[in-house]
C-alpha positions in Angstrom: 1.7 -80.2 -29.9 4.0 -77.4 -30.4 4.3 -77.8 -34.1 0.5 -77.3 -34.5 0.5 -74.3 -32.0 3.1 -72.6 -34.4 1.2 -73.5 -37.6 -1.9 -72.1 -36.2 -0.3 -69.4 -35.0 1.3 -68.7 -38.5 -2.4 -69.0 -40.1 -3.4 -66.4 -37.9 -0.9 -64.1 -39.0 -1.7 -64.3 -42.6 -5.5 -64.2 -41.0 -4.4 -61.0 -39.3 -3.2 -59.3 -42.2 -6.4 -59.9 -44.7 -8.5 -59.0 -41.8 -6.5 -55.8 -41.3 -6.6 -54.8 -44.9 -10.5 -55.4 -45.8 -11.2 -53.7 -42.0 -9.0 -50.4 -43.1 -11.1 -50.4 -46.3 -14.2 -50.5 -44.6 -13.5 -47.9 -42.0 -12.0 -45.5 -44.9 -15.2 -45.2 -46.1 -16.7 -43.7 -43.3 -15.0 -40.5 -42.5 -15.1 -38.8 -39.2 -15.2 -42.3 -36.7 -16.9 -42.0 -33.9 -18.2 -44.4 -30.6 -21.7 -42.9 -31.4 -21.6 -43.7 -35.3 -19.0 -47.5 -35.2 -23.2 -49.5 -35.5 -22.4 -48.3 -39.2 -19.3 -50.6 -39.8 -21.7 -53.6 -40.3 -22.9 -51.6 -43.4 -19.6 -52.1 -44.8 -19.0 -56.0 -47.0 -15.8 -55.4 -46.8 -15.7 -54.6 -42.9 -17.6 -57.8 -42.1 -15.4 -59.5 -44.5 -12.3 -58.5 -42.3 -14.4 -58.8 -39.4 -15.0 -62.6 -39.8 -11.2 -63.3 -41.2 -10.0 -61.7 -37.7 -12.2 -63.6 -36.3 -11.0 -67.1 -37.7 -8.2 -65.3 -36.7 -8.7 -65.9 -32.8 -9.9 -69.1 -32.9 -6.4 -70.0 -34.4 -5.1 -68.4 -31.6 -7.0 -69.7 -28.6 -5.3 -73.0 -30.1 -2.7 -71.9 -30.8 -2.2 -70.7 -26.9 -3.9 -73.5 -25.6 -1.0 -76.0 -27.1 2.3 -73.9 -26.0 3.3 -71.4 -24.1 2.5 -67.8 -24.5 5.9 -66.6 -25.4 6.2 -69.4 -28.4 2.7 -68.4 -29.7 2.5 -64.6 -29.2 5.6 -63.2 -31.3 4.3 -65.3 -34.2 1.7 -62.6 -34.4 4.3 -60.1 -35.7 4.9 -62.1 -39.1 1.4 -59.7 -40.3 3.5 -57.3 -40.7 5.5 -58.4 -43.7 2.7 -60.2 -44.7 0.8 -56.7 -45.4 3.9 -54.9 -46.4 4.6 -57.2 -49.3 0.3 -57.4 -50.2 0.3 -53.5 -49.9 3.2 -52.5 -51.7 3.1 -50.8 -55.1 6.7 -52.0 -56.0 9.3 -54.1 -54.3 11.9 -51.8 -53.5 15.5 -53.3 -51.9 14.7 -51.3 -48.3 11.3 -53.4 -48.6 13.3 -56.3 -49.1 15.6 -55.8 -46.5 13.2 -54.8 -43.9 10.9 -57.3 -44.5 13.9 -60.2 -44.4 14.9 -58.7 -41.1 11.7 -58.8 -39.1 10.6 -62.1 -40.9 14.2 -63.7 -39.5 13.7 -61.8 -35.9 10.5 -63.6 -35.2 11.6 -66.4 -36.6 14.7 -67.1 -34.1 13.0 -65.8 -31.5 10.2 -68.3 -31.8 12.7 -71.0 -32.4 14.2 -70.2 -28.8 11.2 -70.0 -27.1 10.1 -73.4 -28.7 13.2 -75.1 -28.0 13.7 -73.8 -24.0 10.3 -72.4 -22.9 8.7 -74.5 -20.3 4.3 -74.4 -19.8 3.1 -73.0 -16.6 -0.2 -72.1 -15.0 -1.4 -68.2 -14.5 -2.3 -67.3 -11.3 -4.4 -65.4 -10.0 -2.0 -62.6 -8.7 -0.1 -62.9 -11.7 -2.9 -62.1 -14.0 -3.8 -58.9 -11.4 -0.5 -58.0 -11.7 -0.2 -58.2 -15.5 -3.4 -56.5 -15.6 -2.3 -53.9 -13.4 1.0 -53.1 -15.4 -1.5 -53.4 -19.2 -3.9 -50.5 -17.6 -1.1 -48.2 -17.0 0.4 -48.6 -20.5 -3.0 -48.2 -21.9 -4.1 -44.7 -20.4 -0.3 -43.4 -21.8 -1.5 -44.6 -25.3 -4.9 -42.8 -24.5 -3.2 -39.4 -23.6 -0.9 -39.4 -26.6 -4.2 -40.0 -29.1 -5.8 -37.2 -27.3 -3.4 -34.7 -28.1 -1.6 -36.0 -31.6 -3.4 -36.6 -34.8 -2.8 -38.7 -38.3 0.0 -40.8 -38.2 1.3 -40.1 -34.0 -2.3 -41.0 -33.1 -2.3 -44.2 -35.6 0.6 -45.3 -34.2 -0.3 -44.7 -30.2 -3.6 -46.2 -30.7 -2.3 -49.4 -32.3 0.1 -49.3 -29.0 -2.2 -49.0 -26.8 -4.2 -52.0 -28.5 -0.8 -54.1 -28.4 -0.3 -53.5 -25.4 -3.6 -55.2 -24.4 -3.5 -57.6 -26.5 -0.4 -59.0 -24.9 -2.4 -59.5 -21.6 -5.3 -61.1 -23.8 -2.9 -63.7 -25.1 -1.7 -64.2 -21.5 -5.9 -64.9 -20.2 -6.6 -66.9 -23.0 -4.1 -69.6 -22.0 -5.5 -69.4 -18.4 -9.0 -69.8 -19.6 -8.0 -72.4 -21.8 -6.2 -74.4 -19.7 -8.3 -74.5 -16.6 -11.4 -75.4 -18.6 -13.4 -77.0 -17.2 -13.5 -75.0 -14.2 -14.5 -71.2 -15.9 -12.2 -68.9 -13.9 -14.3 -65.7 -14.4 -11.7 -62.9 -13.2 -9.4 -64.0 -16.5 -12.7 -64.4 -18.9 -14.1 -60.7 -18.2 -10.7 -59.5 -18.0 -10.4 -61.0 -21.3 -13.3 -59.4 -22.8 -12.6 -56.2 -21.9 -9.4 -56.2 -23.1 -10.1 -57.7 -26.3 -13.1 -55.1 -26.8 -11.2 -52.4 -26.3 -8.1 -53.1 -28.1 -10.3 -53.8 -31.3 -12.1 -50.4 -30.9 -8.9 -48.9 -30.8 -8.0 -50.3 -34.2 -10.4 -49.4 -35.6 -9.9 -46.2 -34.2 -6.2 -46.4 -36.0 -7.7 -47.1 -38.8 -9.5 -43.9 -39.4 -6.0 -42.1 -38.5 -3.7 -43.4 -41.1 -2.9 -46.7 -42.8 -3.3 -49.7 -42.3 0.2 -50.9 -42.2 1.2 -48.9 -39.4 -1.7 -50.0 -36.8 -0.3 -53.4 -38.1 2.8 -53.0 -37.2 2.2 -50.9 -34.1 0.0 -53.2 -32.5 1.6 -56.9 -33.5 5.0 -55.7 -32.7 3.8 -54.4 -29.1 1.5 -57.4 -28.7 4.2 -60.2 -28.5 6.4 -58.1 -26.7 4.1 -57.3 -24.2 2.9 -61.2 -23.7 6.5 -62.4 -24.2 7.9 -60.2 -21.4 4.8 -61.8 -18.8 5.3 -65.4 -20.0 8.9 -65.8 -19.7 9.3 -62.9 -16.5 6.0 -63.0 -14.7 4.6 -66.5 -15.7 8.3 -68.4 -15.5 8.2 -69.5 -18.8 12.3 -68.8 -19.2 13.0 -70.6 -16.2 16.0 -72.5 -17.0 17.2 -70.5 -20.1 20.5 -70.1 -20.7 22.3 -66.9 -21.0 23.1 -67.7 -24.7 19.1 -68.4 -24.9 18.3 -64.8 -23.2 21.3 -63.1 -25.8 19.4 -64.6 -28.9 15.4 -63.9 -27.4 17.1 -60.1 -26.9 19.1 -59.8 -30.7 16.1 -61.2 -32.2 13.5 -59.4 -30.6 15.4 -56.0 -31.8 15.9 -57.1 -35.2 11.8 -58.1 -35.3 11.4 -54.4 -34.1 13.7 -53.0 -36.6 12.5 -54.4 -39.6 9.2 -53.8 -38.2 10.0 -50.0 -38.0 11.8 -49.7 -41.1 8.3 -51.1 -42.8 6.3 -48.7 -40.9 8.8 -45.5 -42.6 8.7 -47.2 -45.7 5.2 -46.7 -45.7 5.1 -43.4 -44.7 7.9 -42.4 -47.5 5.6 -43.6 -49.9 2.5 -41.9 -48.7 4.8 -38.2 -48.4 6.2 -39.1 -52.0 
């Protein structure tokens, strides 16, 4: 069950990209985004286009979430990022290359680790208060920085700010999912409200700079942020060795770095 949790979750990624693309497109063409004026995005093909990708997008991921735990699923999310690197980039340069290589291989041990040693468990109700607790203080940060920065800083502390609750969405999906039948009703609304406003916040992003940095912005903090409650909040490392905890660390900062790397390459190109 595992193995189809990660190859959902590896269809979403490439979901997440297309979706992140054709939504940037759609959003570019209406300057000036606003709350009062977002009813226009539907106007946009190629909005709706992404719109519907990102949503195919979820479903893979409420599978995903409901087969495996939530830090085997979640850093998968990061592999977007050279996904739209590589679709975005005018030529293939050697730091490209590099930093592409680097996040690709950080997720990719990092998931490996998790798969092999991460155990399932049940979210309960005080964790998910809790998670939800540490998520809103995050969140307002984000919200100050955007308030005050603009272009790139306010991109990049929006798409944070969306990670950032889109790490506790991953986290009340699997609860939802896995005590279906039985509708628990504090996880679902938390869930919506999360979701809702992490989206509006890309899109948000979107209007501030490109694509590629929301991208990597928000899928970099996402599986961070539901990694870190899975295997410390949830228990999901319970049992890891230290040698396990060393990799899950050196691979989560070479995901990061490469991820970082991509985000200046992009902005190199845009100065040059």
């Amino acid at each position: 069950m595992v193995g189809v949790a990660i190859l959902c979750a590896v269809l979403a990624a490439g979901c997440s990209a297309l979706g992140a693309m054709w939504q940037h497109a759609g959003v570019r063409e209406l300057p000036g985004l606003k709350l009062s004026s977002a009813h226009q995005l539907v106007r946009s093909r190629r909005w709706v286009s992404g719109f519907l990708v990102l949503f195919a997008c979820a479903v893979l991921q409420v599978v995903a979430l409901a087969l495996a735990p939530v830090s085997v699923v979640a850093p998968l999310n990061a592999l977007a990022i050279p996904i739209i690197a590589v679709a975005g980039a005018r030529r293939f340069t050697g730091m490209l290359a590099v930093a592409v290589l680097v996040a690709t291989a950080g997720i990719v041990v990092f998931v490996s680790i998790t798969a092999g040693a991460a155990v399932l468990t049940q979210v309960s109700p005080n964790v998910a208060l809790q998670a939800g607790q540490l998520v809103v203080a995050g969140v307002l940060v984000c919200v100050v920085a955007a308030t005050f920065t603009a272009d790139t800083v306010r991109a990049l502390s929006l798409s944070i700010g969306a990670g950032i609750l889109y790490g506790l969405v991953a986290v009340l999906v699997r609860d939802v999912t896995t005590a279906l039948p039985v509708i628990e009703w504090f996880s679902l609304g938390g869930l919506a409200i999360a979701f809702l406003t992490g989206a509006w916040f890309i899109q948000l992003g979107y209007a501030a700079g490109p694509p590629d940095l929301v991208v990597a912005g928000q899928t970099v903090v996402n599986p961070i942020v539901a990694a870190w409650i899975g295997i410390t909040l949830l228990g999901e490392g319970t049992g890891m060795s230290a040698l396990s905890q060393a990799g899950l660390v050196i691979s989560a900062v070479a995901a990061v770095s490469g991820t970082v790397v991509l985000a200046y390459y992009h902005r190199a190109r845009v100065d040059a």
